[in-house]
C-alpha positions in Angstrom: 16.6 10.3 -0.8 13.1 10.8 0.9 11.9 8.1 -1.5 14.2 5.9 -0.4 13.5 6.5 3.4 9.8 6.2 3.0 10.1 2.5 1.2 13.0 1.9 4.3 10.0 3.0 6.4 7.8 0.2 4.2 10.2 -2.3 5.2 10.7 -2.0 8.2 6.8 -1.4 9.1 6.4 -4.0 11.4 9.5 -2.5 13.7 7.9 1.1 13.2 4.1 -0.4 13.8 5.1 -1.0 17.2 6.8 2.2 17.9 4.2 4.9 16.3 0.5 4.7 17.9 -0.2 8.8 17.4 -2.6 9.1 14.0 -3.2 13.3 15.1 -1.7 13.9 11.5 -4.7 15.2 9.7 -3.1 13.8 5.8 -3.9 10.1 7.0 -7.5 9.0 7.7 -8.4 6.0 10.3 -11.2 3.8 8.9 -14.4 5.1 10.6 -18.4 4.0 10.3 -19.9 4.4 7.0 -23.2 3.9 4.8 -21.9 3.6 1.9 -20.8 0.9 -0.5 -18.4 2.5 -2.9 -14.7 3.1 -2.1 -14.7 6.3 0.3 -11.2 8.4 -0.4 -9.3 9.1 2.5 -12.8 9.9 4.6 -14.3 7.8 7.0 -15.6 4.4 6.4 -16.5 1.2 8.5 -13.7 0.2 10.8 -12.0 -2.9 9.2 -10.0 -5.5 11.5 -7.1 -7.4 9.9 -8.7 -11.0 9.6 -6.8 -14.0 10.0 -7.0 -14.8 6.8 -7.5 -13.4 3.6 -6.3 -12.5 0.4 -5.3 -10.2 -2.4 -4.1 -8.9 -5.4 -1.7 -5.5 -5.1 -1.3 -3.9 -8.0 2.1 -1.1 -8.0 2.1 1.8 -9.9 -0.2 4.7 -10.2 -1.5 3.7 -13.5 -3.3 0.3 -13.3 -2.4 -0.1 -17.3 0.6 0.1 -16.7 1.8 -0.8 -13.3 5.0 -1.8 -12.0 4.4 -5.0 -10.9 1.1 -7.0 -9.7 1.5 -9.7 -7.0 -1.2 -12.1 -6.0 -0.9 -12.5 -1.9 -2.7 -15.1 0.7 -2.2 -13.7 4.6 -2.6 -16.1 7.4 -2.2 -15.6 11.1 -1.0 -11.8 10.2 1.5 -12.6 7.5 2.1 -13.3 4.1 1.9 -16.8 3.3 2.3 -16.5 0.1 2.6 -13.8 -3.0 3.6 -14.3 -6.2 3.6 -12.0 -9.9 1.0 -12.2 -12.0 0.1 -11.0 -15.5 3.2 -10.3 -18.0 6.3 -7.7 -17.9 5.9 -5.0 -16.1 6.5 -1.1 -17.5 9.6 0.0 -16.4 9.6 2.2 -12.8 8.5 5.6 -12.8 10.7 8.7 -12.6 10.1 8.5 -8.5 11.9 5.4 -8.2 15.7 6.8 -8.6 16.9 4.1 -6.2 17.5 0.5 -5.8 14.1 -1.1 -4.1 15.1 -4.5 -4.7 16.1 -6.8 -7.2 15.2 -6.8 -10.7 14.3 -9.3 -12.5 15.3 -8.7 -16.2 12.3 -7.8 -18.5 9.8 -8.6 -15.8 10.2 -5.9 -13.9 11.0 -4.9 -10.4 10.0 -7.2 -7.5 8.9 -6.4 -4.0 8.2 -8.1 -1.1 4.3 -7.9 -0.7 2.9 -6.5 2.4 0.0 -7.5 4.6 -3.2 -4.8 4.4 -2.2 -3.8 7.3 1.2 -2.8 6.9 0.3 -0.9 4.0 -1.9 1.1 6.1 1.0 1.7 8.8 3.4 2.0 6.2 0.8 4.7 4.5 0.5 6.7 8.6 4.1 6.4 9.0 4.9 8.4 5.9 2.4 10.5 7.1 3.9 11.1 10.2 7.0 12.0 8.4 5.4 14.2 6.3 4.8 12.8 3.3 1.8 13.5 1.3 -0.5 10.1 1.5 -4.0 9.9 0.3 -5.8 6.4 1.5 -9.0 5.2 0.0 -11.3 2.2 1.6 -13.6 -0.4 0.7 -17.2 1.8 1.1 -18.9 -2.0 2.9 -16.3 -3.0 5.0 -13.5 -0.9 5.4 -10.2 -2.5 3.7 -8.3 -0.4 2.2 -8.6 0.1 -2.0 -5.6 2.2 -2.6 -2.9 3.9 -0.9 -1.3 7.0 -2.7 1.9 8.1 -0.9 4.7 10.9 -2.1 7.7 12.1 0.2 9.1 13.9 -2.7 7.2 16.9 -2.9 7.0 16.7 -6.7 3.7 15.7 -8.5 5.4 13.1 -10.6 7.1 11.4 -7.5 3.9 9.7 -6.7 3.6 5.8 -5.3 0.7 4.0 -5.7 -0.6 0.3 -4.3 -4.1 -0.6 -5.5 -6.1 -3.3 -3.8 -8.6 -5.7 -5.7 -9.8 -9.2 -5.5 -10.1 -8.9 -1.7 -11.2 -12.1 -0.5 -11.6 -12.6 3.9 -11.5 -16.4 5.0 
């Protein structure tokens, strides 16, 4: 039931954005200044503005060889232009993922709808706030975020994961 609130919470992170400026909660880390290159996990590194455009690919799932689903995602003006799946069918959803989060698509997999970086990063401080367990890890040169590691369940296995590559600004 937490699961399912903290993936309501995902939905709706543009209503909750607006609502929740506090980030006190010491298990979510604002992007800070950094040296380094390399992805920094859930420690400071440079401070990274949404750009107007950019784009993406999301990998879901905790294991990147066998995720949940991988969506290819172009944001302009602050929102998703476009996403779509790539690569073949997806493994099945993990333990975690007792609930409906969408409609499925047969042997493909379940499908989501992508978020902007940003609203992975509310959606990440939100659950936070909550009191979820949320791990965030940034891009070491300029600050996007990598991967974002969130569990309301309490349980080791009722981890989510969304891992960011092929970050491209402009």
């Amino acid at each position: 039931m937490r699961f399912e609130r903290a993936l309501c919470a995902f939905a709706l992170v543009g209503v909750v954005a607006g609502c929740s400026s506090s980030s006190d909660d010491p298990k979510f880390t604002e992007p800070a200044a950094s040296a380094s290159a390399a992805p920094v996990h859930g420690g400071p590194a440079p401070a990274w503005t949404e750009p107007a455009s950019y784009s993406f690919v999301l990998t879901r799932g905790c294991d990147p060889a066998k995720p949940t689903g991988r969506y290819q995602a172009t944001v302009k003006s602050g929102q998703i232009a476009t996403s779509s799946r790539v690569g073949g069918a997806a493994a099945a959803p993990g333990p975690s993922a007792d609930v409906d989060l969408g409609p499925v698509t047969g042997g493909e997999g379940e499908e989501i709808e992508v978020p902007t970086l940003k609203e992975l990063v509310d959606m990440a401080q939100t659950s936070a706030e909550d009191g979820g367990e949320v791990a965030t890890e940034y891009d070491g040169a300029d600050g996007h975020p990598v991967k974002v590691t969130v569990n309301v369940t309490g349980e080791a296995s009722g981890a989510e994961c969304w891992i960011v590559s092929d970050y491209k600004a402009g």
